[in-house]
DOVEX-610312 format. One record per residue (C-alpha): residue number from 0; x, y, z. Coordinates in pm, 1 decimal, padded with zeros to 6 digits, always signed. Layout:
REM DOVEX-610312
(NUM, (X, Y, Z))
...
//
This chain:
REM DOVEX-610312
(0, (-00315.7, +00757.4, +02286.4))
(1, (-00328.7, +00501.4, +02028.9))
(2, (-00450.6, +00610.0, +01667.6))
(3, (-00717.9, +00509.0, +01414.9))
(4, (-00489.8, +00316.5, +01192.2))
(5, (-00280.1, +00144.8, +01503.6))
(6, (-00619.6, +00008.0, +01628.6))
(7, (-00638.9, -00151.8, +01259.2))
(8, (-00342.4, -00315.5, +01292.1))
(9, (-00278.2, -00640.7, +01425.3))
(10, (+00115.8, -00754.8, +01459.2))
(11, (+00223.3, -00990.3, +01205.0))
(12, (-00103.0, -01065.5, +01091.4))
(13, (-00119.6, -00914.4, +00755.3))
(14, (-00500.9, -01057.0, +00674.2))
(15, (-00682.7, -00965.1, +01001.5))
(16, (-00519.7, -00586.5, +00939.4))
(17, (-00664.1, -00658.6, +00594.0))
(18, (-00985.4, -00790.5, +00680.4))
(19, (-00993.3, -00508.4, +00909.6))
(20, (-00992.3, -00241.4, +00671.4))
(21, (-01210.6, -00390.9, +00467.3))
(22, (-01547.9, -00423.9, +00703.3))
(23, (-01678.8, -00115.9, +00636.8))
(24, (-01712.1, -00249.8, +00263.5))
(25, (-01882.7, -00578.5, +00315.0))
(26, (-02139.2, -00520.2, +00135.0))
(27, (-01944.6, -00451.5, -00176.7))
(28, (-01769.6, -00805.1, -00124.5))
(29, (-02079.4, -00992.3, -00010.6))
(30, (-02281.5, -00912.3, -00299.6))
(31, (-01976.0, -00909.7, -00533.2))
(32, (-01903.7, -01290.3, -00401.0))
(33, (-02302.1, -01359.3, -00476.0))
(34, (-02241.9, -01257.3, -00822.5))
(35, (-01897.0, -01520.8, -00808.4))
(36, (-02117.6, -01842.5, -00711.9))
(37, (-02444.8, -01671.1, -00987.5))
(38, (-02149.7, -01681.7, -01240.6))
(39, (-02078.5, -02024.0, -01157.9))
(40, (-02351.1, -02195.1, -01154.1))
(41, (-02425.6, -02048.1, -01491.1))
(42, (-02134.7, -02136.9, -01618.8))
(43, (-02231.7, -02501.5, -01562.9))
(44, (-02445.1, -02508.8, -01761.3))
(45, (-02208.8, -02533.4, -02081.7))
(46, (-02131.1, -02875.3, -02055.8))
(47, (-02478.2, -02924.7, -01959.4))
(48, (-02598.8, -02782.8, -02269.3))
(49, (-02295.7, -02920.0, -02527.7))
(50, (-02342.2, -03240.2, -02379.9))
(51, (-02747.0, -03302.0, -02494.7))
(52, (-02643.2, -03126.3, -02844.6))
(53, (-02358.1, -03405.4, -02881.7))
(54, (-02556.3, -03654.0, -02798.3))
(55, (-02887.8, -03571.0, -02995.2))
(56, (-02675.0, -03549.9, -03261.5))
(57, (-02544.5, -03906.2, -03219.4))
(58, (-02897.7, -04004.2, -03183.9))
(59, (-02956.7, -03853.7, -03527.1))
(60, (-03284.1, -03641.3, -03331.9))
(61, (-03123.1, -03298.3, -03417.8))
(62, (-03358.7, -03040.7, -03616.1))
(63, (-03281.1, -02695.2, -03689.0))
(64, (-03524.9, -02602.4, -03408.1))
(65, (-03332.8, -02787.9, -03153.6))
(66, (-03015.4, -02660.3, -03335.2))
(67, (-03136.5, -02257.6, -03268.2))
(68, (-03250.9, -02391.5, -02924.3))
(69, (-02862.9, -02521.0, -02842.7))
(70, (-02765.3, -02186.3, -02967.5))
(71, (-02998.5, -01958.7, -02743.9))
(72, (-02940.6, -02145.2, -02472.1))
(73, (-02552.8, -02073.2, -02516.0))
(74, (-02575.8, -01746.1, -02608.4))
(75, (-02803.9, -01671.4, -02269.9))
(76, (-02517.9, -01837.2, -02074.7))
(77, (-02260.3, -01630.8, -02206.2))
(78, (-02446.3, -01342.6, -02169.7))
(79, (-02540.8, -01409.4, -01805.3))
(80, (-02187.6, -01487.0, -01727.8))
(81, (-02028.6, -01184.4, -01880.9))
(82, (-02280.6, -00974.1, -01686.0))
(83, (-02245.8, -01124.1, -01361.3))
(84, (-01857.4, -01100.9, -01442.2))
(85, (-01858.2, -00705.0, -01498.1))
(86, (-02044.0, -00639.2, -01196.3))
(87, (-01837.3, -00858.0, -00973.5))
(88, (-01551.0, -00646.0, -01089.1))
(89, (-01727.2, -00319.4, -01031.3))
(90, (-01819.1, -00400.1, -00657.8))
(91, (-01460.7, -00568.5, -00554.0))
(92, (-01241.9, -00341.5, -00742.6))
(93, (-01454.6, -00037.3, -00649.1))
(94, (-01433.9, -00135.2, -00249.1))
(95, (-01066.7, -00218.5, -00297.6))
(96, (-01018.4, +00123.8, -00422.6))
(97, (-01230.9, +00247.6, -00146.0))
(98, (-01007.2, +00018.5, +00113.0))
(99, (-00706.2, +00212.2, -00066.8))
(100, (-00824.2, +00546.7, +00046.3))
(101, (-00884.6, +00516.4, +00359.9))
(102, (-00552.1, +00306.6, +00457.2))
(103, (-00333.9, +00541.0, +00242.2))
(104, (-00522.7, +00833.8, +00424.1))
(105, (-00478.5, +00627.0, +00771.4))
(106, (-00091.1, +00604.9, +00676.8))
(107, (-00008.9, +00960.4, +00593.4))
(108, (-00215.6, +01093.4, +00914.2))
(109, (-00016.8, +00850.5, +01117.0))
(110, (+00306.5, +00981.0, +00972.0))
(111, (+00203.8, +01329.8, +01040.9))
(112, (+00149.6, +01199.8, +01462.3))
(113, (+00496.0, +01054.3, +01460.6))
(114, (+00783.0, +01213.3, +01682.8))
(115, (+01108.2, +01414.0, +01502.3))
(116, (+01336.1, +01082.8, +01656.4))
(117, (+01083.0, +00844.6, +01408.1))
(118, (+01247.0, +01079.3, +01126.0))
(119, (+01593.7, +01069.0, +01267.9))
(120, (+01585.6, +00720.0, +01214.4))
(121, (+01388.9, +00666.5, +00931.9))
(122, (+01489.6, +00706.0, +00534.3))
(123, (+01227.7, +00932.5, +00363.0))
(124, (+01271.0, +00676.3, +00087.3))
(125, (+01171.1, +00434.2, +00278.7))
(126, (+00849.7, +00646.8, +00394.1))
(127, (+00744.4, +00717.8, +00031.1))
(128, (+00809.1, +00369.3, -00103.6))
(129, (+00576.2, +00213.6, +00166.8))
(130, (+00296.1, +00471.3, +00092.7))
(131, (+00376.9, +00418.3, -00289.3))
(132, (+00507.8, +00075.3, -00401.2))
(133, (+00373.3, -00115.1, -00105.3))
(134, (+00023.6, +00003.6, -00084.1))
(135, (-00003.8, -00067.1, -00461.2))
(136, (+00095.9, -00430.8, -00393.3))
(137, (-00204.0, -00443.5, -00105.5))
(138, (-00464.6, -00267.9, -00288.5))
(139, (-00370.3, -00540.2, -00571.3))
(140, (-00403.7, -00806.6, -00363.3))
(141, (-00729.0, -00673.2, -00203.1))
(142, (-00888.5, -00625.1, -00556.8))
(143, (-00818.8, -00880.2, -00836.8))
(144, (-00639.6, -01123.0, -00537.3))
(145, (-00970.9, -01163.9, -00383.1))
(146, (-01185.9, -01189.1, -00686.7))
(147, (-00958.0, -01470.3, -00801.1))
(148, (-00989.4, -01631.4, -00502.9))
(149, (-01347.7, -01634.4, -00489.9))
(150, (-01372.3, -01777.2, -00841.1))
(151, (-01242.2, -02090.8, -00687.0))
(152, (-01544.9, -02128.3, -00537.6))
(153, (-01648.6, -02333.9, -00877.5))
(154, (-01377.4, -02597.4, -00787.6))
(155, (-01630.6, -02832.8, -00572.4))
(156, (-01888.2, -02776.4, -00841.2))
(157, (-01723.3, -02862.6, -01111.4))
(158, (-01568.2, -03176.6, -00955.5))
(159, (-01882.8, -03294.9, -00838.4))
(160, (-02014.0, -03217.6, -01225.0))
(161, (-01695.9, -03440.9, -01343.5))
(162, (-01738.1, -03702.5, -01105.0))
(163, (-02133.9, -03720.0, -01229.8))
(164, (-02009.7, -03799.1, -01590.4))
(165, (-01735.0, -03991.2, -01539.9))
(166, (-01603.7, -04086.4, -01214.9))
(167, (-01307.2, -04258.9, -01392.0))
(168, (-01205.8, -03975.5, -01579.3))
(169, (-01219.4, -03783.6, -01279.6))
(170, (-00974.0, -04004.7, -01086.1))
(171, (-00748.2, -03998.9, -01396.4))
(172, (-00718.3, -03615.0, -01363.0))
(173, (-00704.2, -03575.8, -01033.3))
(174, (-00395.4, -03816.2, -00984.3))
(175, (-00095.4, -03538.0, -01045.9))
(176, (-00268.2, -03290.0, -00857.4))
(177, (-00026.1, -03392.1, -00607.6))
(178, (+00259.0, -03303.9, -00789.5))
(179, (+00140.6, -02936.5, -00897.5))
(180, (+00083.1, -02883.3, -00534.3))
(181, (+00452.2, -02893.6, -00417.5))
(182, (+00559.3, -02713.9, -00706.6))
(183, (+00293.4, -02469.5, -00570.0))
(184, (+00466.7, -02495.3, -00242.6))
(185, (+00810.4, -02379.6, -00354.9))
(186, (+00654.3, -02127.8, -00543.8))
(187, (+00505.9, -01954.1, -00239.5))
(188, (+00819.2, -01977.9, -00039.0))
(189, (+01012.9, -01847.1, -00304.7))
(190, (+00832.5, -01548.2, -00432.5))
(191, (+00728.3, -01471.6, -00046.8))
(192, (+01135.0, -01381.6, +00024.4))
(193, (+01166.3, -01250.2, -00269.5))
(194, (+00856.3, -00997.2, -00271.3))
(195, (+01023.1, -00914.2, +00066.0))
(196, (+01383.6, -00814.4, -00115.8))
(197, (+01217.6, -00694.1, -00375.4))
(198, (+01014.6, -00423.1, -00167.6))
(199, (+01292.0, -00356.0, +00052.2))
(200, (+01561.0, -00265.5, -00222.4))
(201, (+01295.5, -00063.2, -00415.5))
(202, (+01268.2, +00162.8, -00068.5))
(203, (+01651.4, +00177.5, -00093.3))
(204, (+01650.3, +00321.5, -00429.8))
(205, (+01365.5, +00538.7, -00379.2))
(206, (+01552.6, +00707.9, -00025.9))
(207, (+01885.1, +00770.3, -00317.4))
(208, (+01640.3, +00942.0, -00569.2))
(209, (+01480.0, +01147.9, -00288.7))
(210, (+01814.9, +01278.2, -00144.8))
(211, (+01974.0, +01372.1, -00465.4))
(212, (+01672.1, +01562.0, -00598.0))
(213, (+01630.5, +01727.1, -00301.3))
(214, (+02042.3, +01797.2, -00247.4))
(215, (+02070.6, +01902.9, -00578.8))
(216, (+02242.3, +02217.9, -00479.8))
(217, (+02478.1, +02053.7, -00278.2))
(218, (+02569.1, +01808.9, -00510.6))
(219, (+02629.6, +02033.0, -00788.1))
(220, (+02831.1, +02254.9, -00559.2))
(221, (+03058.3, +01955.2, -00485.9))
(222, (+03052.8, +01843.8, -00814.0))
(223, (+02959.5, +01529.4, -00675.0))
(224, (+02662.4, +01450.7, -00991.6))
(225, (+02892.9, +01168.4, -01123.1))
(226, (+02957.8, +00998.0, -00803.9))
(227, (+02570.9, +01000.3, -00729.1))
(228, (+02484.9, +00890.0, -01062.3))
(229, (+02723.5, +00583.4, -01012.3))
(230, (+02527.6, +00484.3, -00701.0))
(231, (+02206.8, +00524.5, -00815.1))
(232, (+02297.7, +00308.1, -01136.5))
(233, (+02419.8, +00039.3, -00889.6))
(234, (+02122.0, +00082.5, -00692.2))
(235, (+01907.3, +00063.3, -01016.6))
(236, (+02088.7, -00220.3, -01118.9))
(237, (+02066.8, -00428.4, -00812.5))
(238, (+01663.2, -00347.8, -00823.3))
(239, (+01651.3, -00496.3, -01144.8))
(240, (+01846.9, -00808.2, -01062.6))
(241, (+01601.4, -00847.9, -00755.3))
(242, (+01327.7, -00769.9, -00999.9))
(243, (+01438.4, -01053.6, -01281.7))
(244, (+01469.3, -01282.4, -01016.1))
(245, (+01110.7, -01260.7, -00897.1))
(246, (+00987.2, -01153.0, -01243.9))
(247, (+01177.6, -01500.8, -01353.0))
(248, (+01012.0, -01745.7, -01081.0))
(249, (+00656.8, -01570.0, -01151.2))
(250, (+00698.3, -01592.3, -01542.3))
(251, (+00803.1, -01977.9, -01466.7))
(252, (+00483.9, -02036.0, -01211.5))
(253, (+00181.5, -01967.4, -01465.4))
(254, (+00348.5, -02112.5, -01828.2))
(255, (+00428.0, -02418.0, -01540.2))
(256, (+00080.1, -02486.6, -01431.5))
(257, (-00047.9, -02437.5, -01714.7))
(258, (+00137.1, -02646.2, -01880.3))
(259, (+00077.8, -02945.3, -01599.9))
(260, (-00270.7, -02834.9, -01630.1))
(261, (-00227.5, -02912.1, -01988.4))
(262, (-00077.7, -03250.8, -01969.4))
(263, (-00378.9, -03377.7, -01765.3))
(264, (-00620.4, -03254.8, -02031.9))
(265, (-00447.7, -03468.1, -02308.3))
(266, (-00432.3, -03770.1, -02058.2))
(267, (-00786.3, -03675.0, -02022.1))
(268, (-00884.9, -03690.5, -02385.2))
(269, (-00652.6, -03958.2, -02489.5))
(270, (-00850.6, -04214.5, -02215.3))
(271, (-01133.6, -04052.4, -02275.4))
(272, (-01114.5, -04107.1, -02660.6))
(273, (-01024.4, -04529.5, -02518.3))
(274, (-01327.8, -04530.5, -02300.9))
(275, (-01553.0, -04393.6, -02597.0))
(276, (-01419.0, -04643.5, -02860.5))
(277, (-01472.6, -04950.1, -02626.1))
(278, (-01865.1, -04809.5, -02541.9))
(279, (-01786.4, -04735.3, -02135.7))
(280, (-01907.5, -04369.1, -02193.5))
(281, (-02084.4, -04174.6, -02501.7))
(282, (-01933.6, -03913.7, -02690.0))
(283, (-02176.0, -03620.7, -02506.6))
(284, (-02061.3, -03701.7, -02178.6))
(285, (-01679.5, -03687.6, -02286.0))
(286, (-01739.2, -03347.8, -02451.5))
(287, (-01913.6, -03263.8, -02128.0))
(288, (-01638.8, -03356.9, -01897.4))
(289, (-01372.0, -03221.8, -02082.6))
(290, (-01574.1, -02864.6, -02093.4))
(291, (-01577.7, -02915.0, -01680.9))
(292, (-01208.9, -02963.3, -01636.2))
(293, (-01133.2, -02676.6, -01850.9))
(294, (-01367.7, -02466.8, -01631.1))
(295, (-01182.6, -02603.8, -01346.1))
(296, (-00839.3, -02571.1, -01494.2))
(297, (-00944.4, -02181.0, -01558.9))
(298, (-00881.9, -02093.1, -01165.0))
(299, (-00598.9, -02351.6, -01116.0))
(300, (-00383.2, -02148.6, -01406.1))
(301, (-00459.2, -01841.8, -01263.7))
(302, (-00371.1, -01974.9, -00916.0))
(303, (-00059.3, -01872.6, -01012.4))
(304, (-00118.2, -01509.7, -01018.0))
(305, (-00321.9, -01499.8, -00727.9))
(306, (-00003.9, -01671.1, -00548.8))
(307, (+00211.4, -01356.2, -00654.3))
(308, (-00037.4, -01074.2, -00553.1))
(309, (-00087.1, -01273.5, -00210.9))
(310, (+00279.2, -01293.2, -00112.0))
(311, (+00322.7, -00920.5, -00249.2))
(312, (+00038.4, -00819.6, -00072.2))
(313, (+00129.3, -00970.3, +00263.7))
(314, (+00507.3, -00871.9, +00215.6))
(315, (+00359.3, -00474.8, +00183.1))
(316, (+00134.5, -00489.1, +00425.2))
(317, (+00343.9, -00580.4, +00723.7))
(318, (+00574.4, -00359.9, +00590.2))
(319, (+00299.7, -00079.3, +00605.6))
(320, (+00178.0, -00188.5, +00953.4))
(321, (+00552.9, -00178.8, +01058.6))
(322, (+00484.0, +00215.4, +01039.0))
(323, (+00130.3, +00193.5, +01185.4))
(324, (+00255.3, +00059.7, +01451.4))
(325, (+00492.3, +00356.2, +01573.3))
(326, (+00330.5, +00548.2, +01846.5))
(327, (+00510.5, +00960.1, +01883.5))
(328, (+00736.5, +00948.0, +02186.7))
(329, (+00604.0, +01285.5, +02250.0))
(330, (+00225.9, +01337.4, +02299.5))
(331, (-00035.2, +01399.1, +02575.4))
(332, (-00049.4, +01178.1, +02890.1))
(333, (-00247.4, +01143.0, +03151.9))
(334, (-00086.3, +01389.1, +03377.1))
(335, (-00156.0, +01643.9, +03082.1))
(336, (-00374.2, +01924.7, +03171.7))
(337, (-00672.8, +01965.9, +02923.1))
(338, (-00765.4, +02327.7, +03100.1))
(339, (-00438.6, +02487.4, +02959.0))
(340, (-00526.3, +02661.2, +02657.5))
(341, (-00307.6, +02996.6, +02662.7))
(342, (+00040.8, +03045.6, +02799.6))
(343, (+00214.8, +03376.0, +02858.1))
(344, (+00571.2, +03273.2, +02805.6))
(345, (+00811.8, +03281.1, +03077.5))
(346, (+01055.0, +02977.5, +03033.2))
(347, (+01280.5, +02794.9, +03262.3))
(348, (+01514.3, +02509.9, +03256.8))
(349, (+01650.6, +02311.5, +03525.6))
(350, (+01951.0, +02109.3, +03548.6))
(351, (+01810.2, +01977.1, +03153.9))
(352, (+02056.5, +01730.3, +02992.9))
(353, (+01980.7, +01578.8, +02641.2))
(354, (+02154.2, +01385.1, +02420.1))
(355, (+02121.5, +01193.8, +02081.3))
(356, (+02151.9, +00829.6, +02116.5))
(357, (+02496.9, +00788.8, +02326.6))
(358, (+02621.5, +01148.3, +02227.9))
(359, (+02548.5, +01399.3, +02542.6))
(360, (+02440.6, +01760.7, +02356.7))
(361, (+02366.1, +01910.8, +02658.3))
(362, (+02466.2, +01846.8, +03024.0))
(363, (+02325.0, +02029.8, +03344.6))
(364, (+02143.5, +02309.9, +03146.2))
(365, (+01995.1, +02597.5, +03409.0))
(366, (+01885.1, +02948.3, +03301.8))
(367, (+01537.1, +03151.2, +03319.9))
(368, (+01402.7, +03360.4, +03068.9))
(369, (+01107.2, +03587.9, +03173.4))
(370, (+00831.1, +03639.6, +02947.1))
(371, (+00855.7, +03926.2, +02701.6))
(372, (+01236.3, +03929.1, +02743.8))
(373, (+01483.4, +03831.8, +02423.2))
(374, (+01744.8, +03635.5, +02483.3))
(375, (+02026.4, +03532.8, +02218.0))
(376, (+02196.7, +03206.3, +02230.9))
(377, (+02517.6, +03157.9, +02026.4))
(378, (+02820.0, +02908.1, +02066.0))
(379, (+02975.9, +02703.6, +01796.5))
(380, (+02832.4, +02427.3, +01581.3))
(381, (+02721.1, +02121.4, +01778.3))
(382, (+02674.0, +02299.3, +02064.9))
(383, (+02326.5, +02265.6, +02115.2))
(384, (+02147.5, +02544.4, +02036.9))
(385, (+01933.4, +02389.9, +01792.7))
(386, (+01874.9, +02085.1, +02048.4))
(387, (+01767.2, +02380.6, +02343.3))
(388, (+01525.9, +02542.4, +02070.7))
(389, (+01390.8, +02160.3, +01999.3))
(390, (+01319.3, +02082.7, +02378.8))
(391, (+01131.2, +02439.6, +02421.4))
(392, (+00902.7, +02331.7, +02143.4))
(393, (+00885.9, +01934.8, +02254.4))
(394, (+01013.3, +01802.5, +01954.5))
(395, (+01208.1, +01580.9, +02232.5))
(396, (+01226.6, +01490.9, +02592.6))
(397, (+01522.2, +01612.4, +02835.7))
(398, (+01714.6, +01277.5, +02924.3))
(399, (+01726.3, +01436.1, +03277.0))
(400, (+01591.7, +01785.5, +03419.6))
(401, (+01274.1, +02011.9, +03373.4))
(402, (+01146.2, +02219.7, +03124.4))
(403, (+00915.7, +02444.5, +03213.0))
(404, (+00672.9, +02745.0, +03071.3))
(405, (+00473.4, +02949.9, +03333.0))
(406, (+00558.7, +02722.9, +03599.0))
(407, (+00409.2, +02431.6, +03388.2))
(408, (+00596.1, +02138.6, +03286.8))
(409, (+00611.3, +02079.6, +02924.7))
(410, (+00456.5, +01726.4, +02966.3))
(411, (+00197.2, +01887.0, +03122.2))
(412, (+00113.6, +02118.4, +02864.4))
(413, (-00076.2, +01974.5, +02567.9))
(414, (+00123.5, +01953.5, +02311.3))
(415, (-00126.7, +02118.2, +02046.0))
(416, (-00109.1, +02430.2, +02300.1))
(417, (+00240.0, +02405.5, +02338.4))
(418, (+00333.2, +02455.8, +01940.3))
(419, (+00038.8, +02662.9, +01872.8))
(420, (+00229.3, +02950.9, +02155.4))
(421, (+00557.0, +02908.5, +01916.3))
(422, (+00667.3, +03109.2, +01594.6))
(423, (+00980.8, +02890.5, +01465.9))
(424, (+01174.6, +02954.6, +01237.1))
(425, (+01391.7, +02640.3, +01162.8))
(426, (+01742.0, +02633.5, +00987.4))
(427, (+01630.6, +02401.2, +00757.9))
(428, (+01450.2, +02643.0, +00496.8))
(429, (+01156.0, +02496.0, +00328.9))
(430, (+00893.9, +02631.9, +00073.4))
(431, (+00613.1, +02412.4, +00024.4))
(432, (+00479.4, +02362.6, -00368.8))
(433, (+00193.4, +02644.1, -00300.8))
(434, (+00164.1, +03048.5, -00268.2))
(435, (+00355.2, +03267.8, -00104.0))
(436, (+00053.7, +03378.3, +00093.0))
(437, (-00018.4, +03005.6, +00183.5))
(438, (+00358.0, +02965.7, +00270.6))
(439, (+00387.9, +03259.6, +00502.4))
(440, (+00044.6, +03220.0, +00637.7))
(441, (+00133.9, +02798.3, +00696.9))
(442, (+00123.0, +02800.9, +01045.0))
(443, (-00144.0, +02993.4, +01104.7))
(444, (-00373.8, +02951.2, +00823.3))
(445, (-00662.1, +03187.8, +00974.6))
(446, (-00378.3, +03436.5, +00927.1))
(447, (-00536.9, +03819.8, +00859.2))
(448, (-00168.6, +03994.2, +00852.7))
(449, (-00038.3, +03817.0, +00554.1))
(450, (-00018.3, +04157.6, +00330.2))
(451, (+00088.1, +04354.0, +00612.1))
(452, (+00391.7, +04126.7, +00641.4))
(453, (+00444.1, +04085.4, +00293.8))
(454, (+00461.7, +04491.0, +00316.5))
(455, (+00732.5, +04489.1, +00574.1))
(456, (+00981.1, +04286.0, +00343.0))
(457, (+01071.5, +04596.2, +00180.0))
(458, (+00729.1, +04563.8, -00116.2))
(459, (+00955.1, +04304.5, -00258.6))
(460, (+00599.7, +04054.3, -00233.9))
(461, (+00329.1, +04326.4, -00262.0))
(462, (+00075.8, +04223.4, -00524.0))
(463, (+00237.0, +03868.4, -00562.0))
(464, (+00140.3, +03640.0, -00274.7))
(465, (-00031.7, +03434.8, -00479.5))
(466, (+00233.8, +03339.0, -00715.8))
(467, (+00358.6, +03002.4, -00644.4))
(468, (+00633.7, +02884.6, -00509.7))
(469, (+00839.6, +02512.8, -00530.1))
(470, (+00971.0, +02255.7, -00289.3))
(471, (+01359.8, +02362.2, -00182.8))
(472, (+01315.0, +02715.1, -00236.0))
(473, (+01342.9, +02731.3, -00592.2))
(474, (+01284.4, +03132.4, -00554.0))
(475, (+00981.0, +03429.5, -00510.2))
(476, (+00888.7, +03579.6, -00848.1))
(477, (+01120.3, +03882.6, -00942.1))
(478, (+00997.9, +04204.3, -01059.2))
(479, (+00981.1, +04080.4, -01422.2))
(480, (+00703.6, +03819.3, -01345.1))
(481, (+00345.6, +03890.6, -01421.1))
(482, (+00152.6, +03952.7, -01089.1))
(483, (-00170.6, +03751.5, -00945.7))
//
């Protein structure tokens, strides 16, 4: 059975997963992109409007009236801009937060499908950081990554405004755009590997933080807290270095285009300022043009930026679809039978061997339990009592033999039947942040015994199943605390 989110997901593509995802919110980015090309074509009108002031003036026409004309005409474009502006924001933003709920949502149900050997081989740092860190660096991209993107949009319109004016001037500028796009080039191959290392080492430091805070016990009993704090300093520390590096090239990209960017607008003026003292163009048009290339050098600085959220944002999102992509090795087939819905207990195994990876557990396993019956299994650590307890409840697959309950197969059994028939009790202790009664009661939440169990612990929890508990079994309320 393939899931929601792996249906999303198409392999090293990170912009059809994205594009994806964001369909159900096309409206948002439609009429957001609207408001894009409304702001400018608006926003053309500046030059439009500086450019008849200048050269009234140098006509010696102006009167105040035309003067308060200028001015309400510039104050309506601004106006109109900034309006157009805020809602364009609202509508991409807002569906990029909405495009962040439902693939964060999609990712944590998708971890919750995944089989126990996904875990086995998979840091919990490494789980968090990609729902975290990662998902952060998409929802970026998503957001103010696609709004910038869009603004480039004014590029063909302003050129053709610039070329209108002056198409001299507008060869002039053009001419090192060569130049700013191989420096553009490197930048994107850099910061692309280094978003990557970046990402990576950050999962790496989060997997150290998780273990120690939740091994605290163990590492105080060891008195291992200095040893652990030395790692995670040199894990810290080679984050940061990672960090400066791509902080570095990504400081150095923006102040570098911007200062090319820069250079061609005092080429710009300086020929311009040539062309106006020999009488090839008037003063109005100059004004004109140089308002147009600083519209258009507006989106070619912040290029820049849009470069770094588009190489973080395709670095996290193959790293997210990496996990999307993992199907449960255990889960219904097609030889599962959908008319098994209660099971009476008797189990059997026959000739089962299992192993880990290259390490046999269990070899040639044969013995029949009937249903009602207790049965104790003991032998010493390693042994594979846990690993007999695991196949029962389908956590895994035998490598070679049967497992069977009521004469079913397991595989045949669905598996929501299968570990709804089971009350486990692992080795691994583990209180959830929530109330006793919602801890006892956590696999069956529809639970109606809760105080009658609580009862039968000796009234140690009478009266206080609704006091909360912590993550690692910090500890039940004692007698001193206040009840619920």
């Amino acid at each position: 059975m393939v899931s929601a989110a792996s249906g999303n997901v198409v392999p090293g593509q990170p912009f059809r997963t994205l594009l994806r995802y964001s369909l159900p919110y096309w409206k948002d980015f439609a009429i957001g992109g609207s408001l894009a090309i409304l702001f400018v074509f608006i926003g053309l009108g500046l030059p439009y409007v500086l450019r008849l002031a200048v050269n009234q003036f140098d006509a010696g026409t102006m009167s105040a009236s035309y003067l308060w004309a200028y001015f309400a005409g510039l104050l309506v474009i601004a106006l109109a801009t900034g309006a157009a502006r805020y809602w364009q924001r609202m509508l991409m933003i807002g569906a990029s937060r909405k495009f962040e709920y439902d693939l964060r949502n999609d990712y944590f149900q998708h971890i919750q499908r995944l089989s126990q050997d996904f875990f086995h081989r998979t840091k919990t740092g490494d789980i968090v950081a990609r729902a975290t860190n990662d998902l952060d660096y998409v929802r970026s991209f998503v957001g103010p990554g696609v709004m910038g993107t869009v603004d480039l949009i004014r590029l063909p319109f302003t050129l053709a405004w610039m070329i209108y004016l002056s198409p001299k001037l507008t060869v002039i500028s053009l001419m090192p755009l060569p130049i700013v796009s191989l420096v553009v080039y490197f930048f994107v191959v850099y910061i692309n590997h280094q978003s990557k290392t970046v990402q990576e080492q950050f999962s790496t430091l989060s997997n150290r933080a998780q273990e120690n805070l939740a091994g605290a016990r163990v590492v105080k009993a060891y008195s291992a807290a200095g040893r652990e704090l030395r790692d995670f300093q040199g894990d810290c520390a080679a984050y940061m270095r990672e960090n400066m590096k791509l902080a570095a090239m990504t400081s150095l990209a923006w102040p570098l285009i911007g200062f090319m960017i820069g250079a061609i607008m005092m080429l710009v003026m300086w020929q311009g300022g040539v062309m106006v003292i020999r009488g090839a163009i008037n003063r109005g048009d100059l004004i004109g043009f140089i308002v147009c290339f600083a519209l258009l050098a507006d989106p070619l600085v912040s290029f820049g930026w849009v470069l770094t959220l588009y190489q973080r944002g395709a670095v996290g999102m193959n790293r997210i679809a990496e996990f999307l992509l993992e199907e449960p090795s255990i889960q219904d087939t097609l030889d599962t039978r959908r008319d098994i819905e209660t099971l009476t207990g008797a189990v059997r195994f026959d000739r089962v061997s299992f192993g880990y990876g290259s390490a046999t557990v269990l070899h040639d396993i044969s013995f029949d339990v009937a249903a009602g019956k207790t049965v104790a299994i003991v032998g010493p650590t390693g042994s594979g009592k846990s690993s007999i307890v695991s196949l029962l409840t389908r956590e895994y697959d035998p490598t070679s033999g049967t497992v069977s309950i009521d004469g079913i197969g397991l595989r045949e059994i669905p598996v929501r039947v299968l570990r709804g028939t089971f009350g486990y009790v692992p080795q691994d202790t583990f209180l959830f942040s929530d109330s006793i009664h919602a801890n006892l009661a956590f696999g069956r939440p529809d639970a109606t015994r809760i105080r009658h169990l609580a009862r039968r612990t000796r009234g140690q929890l009478v009266g206080r199943t609704k006091a909360a508990l912590g993550d690692r079994s910090r500890g039940s309320p004692g007698p001193e605390d206040s009840h619920s």
